[in-house]
C-alpha positions as CSV (number, residue, x, y, z in Angstrom):
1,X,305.2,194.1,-15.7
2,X,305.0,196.6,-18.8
3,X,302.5,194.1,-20.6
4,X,300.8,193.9,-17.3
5,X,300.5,197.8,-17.4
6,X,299.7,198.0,-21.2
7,X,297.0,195.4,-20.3
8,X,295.4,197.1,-17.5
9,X,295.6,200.4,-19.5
10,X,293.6,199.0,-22.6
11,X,291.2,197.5,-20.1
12,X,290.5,201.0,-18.6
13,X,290.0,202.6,-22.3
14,X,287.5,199.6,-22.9
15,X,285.4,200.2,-19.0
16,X,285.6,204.3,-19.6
17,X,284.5,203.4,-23.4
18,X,281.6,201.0,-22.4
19,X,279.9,202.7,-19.3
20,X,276.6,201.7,-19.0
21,X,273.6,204.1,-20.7
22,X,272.7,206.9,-18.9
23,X,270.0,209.4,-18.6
24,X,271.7,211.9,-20.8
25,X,271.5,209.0,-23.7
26,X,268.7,210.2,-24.2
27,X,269.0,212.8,-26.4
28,X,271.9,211.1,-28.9
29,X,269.0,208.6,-29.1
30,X,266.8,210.9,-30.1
31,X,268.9,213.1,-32.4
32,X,270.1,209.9,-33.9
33,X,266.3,208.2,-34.4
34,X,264.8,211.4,-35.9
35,X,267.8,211.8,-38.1
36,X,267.6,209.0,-39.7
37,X,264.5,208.3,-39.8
38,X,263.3,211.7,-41.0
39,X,266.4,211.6,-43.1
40,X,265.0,208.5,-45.4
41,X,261.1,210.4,-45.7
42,X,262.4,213.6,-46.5
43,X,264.1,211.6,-49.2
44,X,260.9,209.9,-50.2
45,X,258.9,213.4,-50.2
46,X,261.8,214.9,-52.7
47,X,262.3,211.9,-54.9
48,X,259.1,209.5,-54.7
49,X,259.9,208.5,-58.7
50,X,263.3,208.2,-58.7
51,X,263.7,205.7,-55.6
52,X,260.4,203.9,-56.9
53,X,262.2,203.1,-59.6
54,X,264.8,201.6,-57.1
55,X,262.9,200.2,-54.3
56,X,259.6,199.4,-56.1
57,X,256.2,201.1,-55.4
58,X,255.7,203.1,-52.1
59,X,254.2,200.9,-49.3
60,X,254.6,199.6,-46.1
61,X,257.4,196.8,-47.6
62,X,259.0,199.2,-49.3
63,X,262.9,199.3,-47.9
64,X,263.2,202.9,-47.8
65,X,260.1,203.3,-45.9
66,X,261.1,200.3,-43.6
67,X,264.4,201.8,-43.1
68,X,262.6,204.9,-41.7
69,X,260.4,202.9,-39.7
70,X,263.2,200.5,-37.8
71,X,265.2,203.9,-36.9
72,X,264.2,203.8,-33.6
73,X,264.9,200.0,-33.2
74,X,268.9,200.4,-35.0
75,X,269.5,203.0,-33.0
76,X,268.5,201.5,-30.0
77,X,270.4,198.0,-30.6
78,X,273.6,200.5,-31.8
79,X,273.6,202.2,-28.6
80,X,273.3,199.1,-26.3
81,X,276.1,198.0,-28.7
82,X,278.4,201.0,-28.0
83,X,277.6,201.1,-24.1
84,X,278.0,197.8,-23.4
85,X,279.8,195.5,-26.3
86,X,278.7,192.6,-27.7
87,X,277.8,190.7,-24.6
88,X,275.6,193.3,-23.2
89,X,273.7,193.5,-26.6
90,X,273.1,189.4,-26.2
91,X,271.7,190.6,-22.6
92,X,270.2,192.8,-24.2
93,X,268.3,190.1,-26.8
94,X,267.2,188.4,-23.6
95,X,264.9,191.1,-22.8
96,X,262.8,189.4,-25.5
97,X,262.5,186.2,-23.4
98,X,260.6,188.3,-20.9
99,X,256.7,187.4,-20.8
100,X,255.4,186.9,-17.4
101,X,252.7,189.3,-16.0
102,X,249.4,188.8,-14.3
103,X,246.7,187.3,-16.3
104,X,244.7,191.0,-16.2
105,X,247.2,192.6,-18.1
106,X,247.2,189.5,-20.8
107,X,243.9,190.0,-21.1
108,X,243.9,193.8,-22.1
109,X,246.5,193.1,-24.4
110,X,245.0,190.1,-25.6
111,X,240.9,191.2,-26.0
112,X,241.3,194.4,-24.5
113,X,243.3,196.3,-26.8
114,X,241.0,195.0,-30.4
115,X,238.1,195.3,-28.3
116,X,239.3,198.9,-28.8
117,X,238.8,198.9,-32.6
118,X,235.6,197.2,-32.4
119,X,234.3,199.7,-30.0
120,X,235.4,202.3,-31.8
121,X,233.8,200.9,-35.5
122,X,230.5,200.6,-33.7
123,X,230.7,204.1,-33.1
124,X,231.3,205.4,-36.9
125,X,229.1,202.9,-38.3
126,X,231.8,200.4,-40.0
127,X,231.5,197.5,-38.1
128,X,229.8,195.7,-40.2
129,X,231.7,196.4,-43.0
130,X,233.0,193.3,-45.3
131,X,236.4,191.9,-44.1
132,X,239.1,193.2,-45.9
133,X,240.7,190.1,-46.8
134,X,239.0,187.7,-49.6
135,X,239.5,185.2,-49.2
136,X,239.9,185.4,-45.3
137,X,243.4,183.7,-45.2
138,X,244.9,186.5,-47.2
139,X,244.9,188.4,-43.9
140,X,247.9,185.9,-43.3
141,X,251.1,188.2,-45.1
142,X,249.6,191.4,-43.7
143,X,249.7,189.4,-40.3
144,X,253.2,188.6,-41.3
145,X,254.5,192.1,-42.3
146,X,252.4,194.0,-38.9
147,X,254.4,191.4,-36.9
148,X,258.2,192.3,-38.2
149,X,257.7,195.9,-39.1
150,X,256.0,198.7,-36.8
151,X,257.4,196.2,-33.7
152,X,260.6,196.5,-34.2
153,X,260.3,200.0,-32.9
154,X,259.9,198.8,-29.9
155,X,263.7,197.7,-29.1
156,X,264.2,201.4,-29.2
157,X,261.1,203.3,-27.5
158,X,260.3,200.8,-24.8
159,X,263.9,198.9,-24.8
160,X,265.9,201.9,-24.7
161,X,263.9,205.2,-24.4
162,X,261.3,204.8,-21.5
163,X,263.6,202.8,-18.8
164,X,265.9,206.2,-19.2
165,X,263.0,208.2,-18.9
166,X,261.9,206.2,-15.9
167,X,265.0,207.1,-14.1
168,X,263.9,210.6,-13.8
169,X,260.1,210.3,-13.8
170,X,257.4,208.6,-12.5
171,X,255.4,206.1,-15.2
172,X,253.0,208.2,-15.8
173,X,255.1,211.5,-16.6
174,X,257.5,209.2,-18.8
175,X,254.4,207.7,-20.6
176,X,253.1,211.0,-21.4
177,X,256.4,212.7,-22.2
178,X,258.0,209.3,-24.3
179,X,253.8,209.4,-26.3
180,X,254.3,213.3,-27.3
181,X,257.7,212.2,-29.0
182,X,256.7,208.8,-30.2
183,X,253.3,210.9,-31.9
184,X,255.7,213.6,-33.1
185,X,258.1,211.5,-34.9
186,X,255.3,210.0,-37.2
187,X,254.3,213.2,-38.4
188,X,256.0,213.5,-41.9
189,X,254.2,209.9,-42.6
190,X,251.2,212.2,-42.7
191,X,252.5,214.0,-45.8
192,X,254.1,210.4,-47.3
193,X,251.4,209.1,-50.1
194,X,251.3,205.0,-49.9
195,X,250.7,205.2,-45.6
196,X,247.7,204.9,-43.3
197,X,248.3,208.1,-42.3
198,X,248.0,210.0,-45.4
199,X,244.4,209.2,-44.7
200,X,244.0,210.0,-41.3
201,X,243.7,213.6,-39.1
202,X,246.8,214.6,-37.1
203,X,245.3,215.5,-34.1
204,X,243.1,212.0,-33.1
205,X,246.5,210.4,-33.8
206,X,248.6,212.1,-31.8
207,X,246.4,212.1,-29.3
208,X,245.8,208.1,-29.2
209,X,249.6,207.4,-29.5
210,X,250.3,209.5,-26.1
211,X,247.1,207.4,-24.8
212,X,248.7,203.8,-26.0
213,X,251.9,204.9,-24.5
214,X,250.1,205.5,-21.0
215,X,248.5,201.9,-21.3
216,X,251.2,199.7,-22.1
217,X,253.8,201.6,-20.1
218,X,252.5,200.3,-17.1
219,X,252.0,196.4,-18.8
220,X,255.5,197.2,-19.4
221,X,256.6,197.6,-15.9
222,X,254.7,195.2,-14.8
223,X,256.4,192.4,-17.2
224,X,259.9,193.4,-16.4
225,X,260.6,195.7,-18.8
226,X,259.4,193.2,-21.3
227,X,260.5,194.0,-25.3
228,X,258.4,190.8,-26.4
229,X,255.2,192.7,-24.5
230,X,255.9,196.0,-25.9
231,X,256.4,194.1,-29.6
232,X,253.3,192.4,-29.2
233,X,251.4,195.5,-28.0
234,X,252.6,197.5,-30.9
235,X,251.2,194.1,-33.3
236,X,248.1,194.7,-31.5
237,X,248.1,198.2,-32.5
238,X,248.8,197.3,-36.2
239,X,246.4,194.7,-36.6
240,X,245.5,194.3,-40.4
241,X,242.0,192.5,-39.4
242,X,240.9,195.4,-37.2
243,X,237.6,197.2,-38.6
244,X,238.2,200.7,-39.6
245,X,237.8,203.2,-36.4
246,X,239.1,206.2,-37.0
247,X,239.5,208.5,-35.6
248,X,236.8,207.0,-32.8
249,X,239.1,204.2,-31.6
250,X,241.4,207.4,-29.7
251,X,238.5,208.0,-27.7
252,X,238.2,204.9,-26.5
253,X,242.2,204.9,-26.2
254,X,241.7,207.9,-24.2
255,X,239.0,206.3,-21.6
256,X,240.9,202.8,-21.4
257,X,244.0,205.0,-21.0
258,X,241.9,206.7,-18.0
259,X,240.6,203.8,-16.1
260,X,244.3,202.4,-16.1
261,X,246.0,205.4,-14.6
262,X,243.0,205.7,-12.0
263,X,243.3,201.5,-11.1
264,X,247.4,202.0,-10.9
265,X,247.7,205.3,-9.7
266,X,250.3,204.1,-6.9
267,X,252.9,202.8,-9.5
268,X,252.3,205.3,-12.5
269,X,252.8,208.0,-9.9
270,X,256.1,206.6,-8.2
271,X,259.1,205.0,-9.4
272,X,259.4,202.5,-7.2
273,X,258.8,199.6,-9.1
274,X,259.5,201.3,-12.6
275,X,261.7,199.7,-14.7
276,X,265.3,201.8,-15.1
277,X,267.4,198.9,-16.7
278,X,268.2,198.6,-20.6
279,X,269.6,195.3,-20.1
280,X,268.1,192.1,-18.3
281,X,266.5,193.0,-14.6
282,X,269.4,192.8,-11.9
283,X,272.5,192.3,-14.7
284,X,273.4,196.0,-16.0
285,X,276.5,195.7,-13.2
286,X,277.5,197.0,-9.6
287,X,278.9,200.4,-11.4
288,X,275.7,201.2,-13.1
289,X,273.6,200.2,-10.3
290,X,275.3,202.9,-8.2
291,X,274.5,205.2,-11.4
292,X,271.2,204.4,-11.6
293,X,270.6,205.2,-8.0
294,X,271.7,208.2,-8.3
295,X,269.4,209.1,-11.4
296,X,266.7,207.9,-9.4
């Protein structure tokens, strides 16, 4: 009986330990990400020479800078982690397995999204500018380093960040709100020699991050809550082989961005069919179902 009762005890430490996420989570995750993350560039801004001399020159494969860029990805996978153990991270994972949605919304992420970019390079006059790769296949490792870089992001903004957001708004208010903070976070990359940004005005991108965040949230949604969607969007985003179209590509963000709120208005303005789970649709558990409900 007393090992029965230690039992049950350590069990109820381990339930009252791992509740599931809630609303609230929010703001560790945010405190966390920004910390970290803004941590590491501060530390590149101070000392550029002495962690060259460490990490090799500044870049986008740079592990300092890489660090800073996965901090919203570790800190989401940490706080799935701490919620819900180790099985609940695996549920997690399976997030990534997620891929069906209808055929419209593969083909804006598909052609719609780098029609973007070539829209936008008509407009400033660079579309017919050489290719940037000679010869063509070197475009292959930048492929390689867009694809396992800027996405993982993603496991914390759209796996962890907007279903919590979706709890208390509708799509569209989350978008916007989840955009402002995503655009706000890469701000001291603007002051970081060795980026994109450093090269770019503030306010066109911050205003076409908030604009990307109102398109895919709604592709997100509409795939489950899809990470391997939001991973590939963000790819999209970071394309290597994309002409040069800034800062005209946020317009065209900004109207693409438009015409999907107007076509989904019913679901970006209601929560009905929003996604609110961080792990796998249906599998979060009876005690945060009855938590969720009550968020919602």
């Amino acid at each position: 009986m007393r090992a029965g009762t230690v039992k049950t005890r350590e069990s109820q430490i381990i339930e009252t330990t791992r509740r599931g996420m809630s609303f609230g989570s929010l703001g560790l995750f945010f405190a966390l990400t920004f910390g970290l993350s803004w941590g590491v560039i501060a530390l590149l801004i101070l000392f550029p020479d002495q962690i060259e001399a460490i990490f090799g020159e500044m870049g986008y494969t740079n592990p300092a800078f890489v660090l800073a860029v996965y901090s919203p990805g570790i800190v989401g996978v940490f706080l799935v982690w701490r919620h819900y153990g180790l099985k609940g991270l695996l549920n997690f994972f399976r997030r990534l397995t997620l891929w069906r949605m209808s055929l419209a919304w593969w083909l804006v992420l598909v052609i719609g999204m780098p029609a973007v970019f070539y829209v936008g390079a008509a407009i400033k006059g660079t579309l017919t500018d050489p290719f940037p790769f000679s010869p063509w296949y070197g475009v292959l490792p930048a492929l390689a380093i867009a694809l396992i870089i800027g996405p993982i992001e993603e496991f914390g903004w759209r796996g962890v960040a907007l279903p919590l957001l979706q709890r208390r708004f509708a799509p569209l208010w989350a978008a916007l709100i989840l955009g402002t903070i995503v655009a706000f976070w890469h701000l001291p990359a603007f002051f970081l020699s060795g980026t994109m940004q450093s090269s770019w005005s503030i306010a066109p991108f911050f205003i076409g991050v908030v604009a990307i965040s109102v398109i895919l949230t709604p592709m997100f949604n509409a795939a489950r809550g899809s990470i391997l969607i939001a991973a590939l969007f963000h790819f999209q985003m970071n394309g290597p082989a994309w002409p040069d179209a800034q800062p005209w590509d946020t317009l065209v963000f900004v109207f693409v961005a438009v015409v999907i709120v107007l076509v989904n208005r019913r679901r970006m303005l209601s929560r009905k069919e929003a996604v609110t789970e961080v792990l796998m649709p249906g599998e979060e558990g009876s005690h945060d179902d009855a938590r969720i409900a009550a968020e919602r």
